[in-house]
C-alpha angles and dihedrals in degrees: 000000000000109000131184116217103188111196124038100212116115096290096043088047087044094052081049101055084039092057095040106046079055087064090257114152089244117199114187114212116198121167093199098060085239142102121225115050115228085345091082128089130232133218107252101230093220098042100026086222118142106243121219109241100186144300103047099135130060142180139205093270096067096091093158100050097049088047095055086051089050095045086048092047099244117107091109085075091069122089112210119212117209081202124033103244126168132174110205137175125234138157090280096056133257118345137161133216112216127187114180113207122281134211120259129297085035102055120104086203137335077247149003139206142219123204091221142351110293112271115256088210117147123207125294107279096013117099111243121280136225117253117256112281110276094023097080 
């Protein structure tokens, strides 16, 4: 069967994989030319840095999630970190959260995985910034 998927976000991805995996003939509609919903990133018109929108950081927990990538094909995109780490920009200039990992039951995960290394974007209207010393 011939089937139209329109929206390529995580429920329309997922809906995809689903139909697919079924034998339909899937075709996957996205106005915006790009796969992910508001988990994709954008380039900032005065840095050129590409700017985080929304789930680019997972953890273990996330089983569905994992399972969709690996269905689709695409869980070699994602880059695990033994240790969350994450650089980020604010008015006061470039800082990180770290979490090292913690013992269960604490632990949200044994590890946890971005889908890509953190943006160096600086706010809009302020030219980009270096990352802290030691985090190049």
């Amino acid at each position: 069967m011939k089937v139209a998927v329109i929206g390529a976000g995580f429920a329309g991805l997922a809906a995809a994989v689903d139909l697919q995996e079924r034998r339909h003939q899937v075709t996957l509609l996205e106005r915006r030319g790009v796969l992910g919903g508001r988990a994709t990133s954008y380039r900032d018109a005065v840095s050129g840095e590409d700017v985080d929108n929304g789930t680019h950081l997972m953890v273990g927990a996330y089983a569905a999630t994992f399972d969709l990538l690996r269905r689709a094909g695409a869980e070699d995109l994602l880059i695990f970190q033994d240790d969350l780490h994450i650089d980020y920009v604010d008015d006061r200039g470039w800082s990180a959260l770290d979490c090292p990992p913690l013992a269960a039951p604490r632990a949200t995960s044994p590890r946890r995985a971005s889908g890509r290394p953190p943006s160096r974007a600086a706010p809009a209207g302020q030219p980009p910034r270096d990352p802290a010393p030691g985090r190049g």
